[in-house]
N, C-alpha and C positions, 0 to 999 in steps of 0.2 A: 601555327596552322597544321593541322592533319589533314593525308587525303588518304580517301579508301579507295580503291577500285573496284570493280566488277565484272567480270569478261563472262560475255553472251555466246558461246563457242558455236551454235545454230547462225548468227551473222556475225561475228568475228568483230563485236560491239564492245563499245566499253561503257560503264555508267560508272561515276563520280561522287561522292561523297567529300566535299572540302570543309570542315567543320574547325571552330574554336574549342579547343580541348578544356579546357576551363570553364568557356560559356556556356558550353553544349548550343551552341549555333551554326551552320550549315545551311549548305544547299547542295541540290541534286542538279548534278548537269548530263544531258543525255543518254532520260532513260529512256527503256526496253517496254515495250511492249510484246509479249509472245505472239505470232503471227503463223498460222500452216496456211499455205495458198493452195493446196488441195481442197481443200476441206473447207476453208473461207473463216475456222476459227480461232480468239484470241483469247490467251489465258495469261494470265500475272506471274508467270512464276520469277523471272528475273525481277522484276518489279516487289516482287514478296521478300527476293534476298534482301533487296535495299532495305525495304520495311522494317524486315527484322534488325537489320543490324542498327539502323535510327534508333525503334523502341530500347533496344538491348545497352545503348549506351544514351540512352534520355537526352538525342540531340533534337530538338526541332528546327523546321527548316520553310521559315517564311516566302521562299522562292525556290522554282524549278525550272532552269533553263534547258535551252537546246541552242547548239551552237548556230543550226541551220534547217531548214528542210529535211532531213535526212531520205536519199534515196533508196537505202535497202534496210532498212527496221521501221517499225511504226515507232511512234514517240509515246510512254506512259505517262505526258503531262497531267491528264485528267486522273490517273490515280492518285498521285501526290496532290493534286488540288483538291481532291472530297477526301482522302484519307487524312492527310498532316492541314489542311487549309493552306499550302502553298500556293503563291500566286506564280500564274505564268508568263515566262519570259522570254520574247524573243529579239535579235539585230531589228529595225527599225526599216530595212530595205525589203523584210518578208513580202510587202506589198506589190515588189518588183515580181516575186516568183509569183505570188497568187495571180497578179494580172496574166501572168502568162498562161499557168496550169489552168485559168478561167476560161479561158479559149480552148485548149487539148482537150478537157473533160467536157465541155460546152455545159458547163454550171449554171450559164446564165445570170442574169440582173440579182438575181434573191442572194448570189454570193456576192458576198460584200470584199473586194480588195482594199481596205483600210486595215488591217490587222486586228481589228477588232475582238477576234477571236481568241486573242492572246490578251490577259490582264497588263501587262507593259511591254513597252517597245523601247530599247535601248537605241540611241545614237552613236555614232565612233565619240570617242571619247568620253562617255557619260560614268558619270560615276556612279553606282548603287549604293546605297548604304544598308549594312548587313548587322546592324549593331556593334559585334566587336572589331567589325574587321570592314574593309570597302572591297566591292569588288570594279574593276574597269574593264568597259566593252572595247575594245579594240578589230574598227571592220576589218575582214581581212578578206576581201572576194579575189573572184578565178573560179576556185571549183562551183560555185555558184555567185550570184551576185548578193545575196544576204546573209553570206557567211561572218560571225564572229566570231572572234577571241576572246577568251575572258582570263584576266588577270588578278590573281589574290595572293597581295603580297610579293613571295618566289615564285606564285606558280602559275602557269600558263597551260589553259586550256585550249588546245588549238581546231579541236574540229579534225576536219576531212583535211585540211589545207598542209599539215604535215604527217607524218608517218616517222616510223622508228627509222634513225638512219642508213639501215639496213635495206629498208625499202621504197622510201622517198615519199612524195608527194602526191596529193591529187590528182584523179582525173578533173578536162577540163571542158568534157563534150556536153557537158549539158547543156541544156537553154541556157543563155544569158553567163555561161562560164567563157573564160577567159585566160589564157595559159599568159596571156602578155600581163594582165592584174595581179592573177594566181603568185610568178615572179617578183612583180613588185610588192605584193603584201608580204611575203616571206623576206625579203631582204628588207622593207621597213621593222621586221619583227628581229630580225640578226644584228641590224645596228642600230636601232632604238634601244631595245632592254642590254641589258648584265647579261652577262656570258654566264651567269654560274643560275640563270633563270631556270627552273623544271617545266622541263616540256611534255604534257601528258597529249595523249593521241587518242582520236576516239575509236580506233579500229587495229588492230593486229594483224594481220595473215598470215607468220610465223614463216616467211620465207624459211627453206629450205627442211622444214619441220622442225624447227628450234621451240623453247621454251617461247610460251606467251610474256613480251616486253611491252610496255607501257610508258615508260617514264624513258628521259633523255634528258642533257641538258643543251641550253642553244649552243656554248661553246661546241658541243659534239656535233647537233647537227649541222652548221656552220665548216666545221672540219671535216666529215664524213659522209655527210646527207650524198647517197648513189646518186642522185637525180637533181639537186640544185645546192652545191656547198656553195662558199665565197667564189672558189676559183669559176665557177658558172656561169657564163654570157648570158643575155638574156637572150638574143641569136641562138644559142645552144638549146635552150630549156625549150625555147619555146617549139623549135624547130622536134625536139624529141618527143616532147607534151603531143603534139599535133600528129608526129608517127605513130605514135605509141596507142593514143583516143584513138585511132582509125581502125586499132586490129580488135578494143576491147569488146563483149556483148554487153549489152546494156542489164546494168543488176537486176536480179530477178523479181527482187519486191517492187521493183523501182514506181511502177501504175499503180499499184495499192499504195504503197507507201506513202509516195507525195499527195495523193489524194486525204490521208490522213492526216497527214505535218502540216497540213498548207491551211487545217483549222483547229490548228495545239492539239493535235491527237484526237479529237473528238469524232468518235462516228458521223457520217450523214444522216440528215435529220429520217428516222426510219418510214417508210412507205405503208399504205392504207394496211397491208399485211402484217403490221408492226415488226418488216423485218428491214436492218437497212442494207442498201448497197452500194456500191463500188461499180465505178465503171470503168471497160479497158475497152479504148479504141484503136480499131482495128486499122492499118497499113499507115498510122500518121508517123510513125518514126523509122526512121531509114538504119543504118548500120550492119553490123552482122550478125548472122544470123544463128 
């Protein structure tokens, strides 16, 4: 198995290509959509590197996941579904975020919390079948409550839920997150799999202005993760997770964004003007400022 990366340097993103070098089969985990929230416009360009590099090595890729909701990018599910015919995929617990986000945006009855909006829904433990290869959903909540893992083969695709060991783990302020889960999904993930597993991360920040890292293995984050290695209480993490959520601002895309993720990336159905929009409610979220 091969993976590619991608880094979205505008949200500090990573998008996925895990492909069978042989079969020329893959999938795409956690892309990009281009977003300016000045302007309210969206353009393909991250989504176009993936493209290219697909066409350029004749992979196709019957599935396009997202590990989670994502809070600060839109998701380009819908392009890889009308461009390659990928079908989308999301954790099976998304129904948890939408009932919530269905209430903040007051969506109303016509939004449907069944997931529907996604062509499959993976369970913890399910297994996909990819042709040459399986891939396995592994829940892994805290940073939200629908976050997964996806396992192919060696490699681990962890979402939000870890970080380079340099920089640690998850926030856990969102709705429905949980620093006490967040905890135990990472240490069922440090002593369920092989230590020589690759851990891909969906985000970078490049503490201290270093090269963009991506890859790790659990041995390493286990040993060196700043914010929850073995030696970790869960008294420790959690107690830190809850100081630490209290100083952060809330991401910038985070009210467009989930409003996009919470239906596979699909616009709102557009208004009599044929234009669509987004809504941001106004004094429902406390934090700082």
């Amino acid at each position: 198995m091969k993976v590619k990366a991608f880094f979205d340097q505008r949200t500090s993103s990573l998008t996925y290509v895990s492909y069978d070098e042989v079969e020329r089969i893959g999938v795409v985990i956690d892309s990009v959509l281009d977003f300016d929230v000045a302007s309210g416009r969206t353009w393909t360009e991250s989504a176009d590197a993936v493209a290219r590099f697909l066409e350029q090595e004749r992979i196709s890729v019957p599935y396009v996941l997202d590990t989670h909701a994502h809070a600060d990018h839109f998701s380009a599910m819908p392009y890889f579904r009308e461009r390659f015919g990928a079908k989308t995929v999301m954790g099976a617990d998304i129904v948890k975020v939408q009932r919530v986000f269905r209430d903040v945006f007051n969506l109303g009855d016509d939004f449907l919390c069944d997931g529907r909006q996604f062509d499959l829904l993976l369970q913890d433990g399910e297994m996909l079948d990819v042709g040459p290869f399986e891939l396995e959903a592994l829940h892994t909540p805290g940073h939200t409550p629908a976050c997964m893992s996806y396992r192919i083969q060696d490699s681990l695709f962890v979402g939000d839920a870890l970080f380079q060991p340099d920089y640690g783990t998850a926030r856990c302020d969102f709705p429905g997150g949980s620093a006490e889960e967040l905890y135990s999904s990472i240490h069922e993930l440090y002593t369920r799999l092989p230590e020589d597993t690759r851990v891909f991360t969906c985000h970078d920040y490049q503490p201290g202005g270093r090269e963009v890292a991506f890859e790790s293995t659990l041995s390493q984050q286990r040993a060196s993760n700043v914010q929850l290695s073995d030696s970790t209480s869960k008294e420790d993490f959690v107690r830190f997770r809850d100081t630490r959520d209290a100083t952060l601002s809330m991401p910038a895309l985070m009210l467009p964004a989930v409003q996009m993720n919470i239906r596979a990336g699909q616009f709102p159905e557009p208004e009599e003007n044929g234009i669509s929009f987004l809504k941001l409610p106004l004094n429902a979220f406390g934090g700082k400022a």
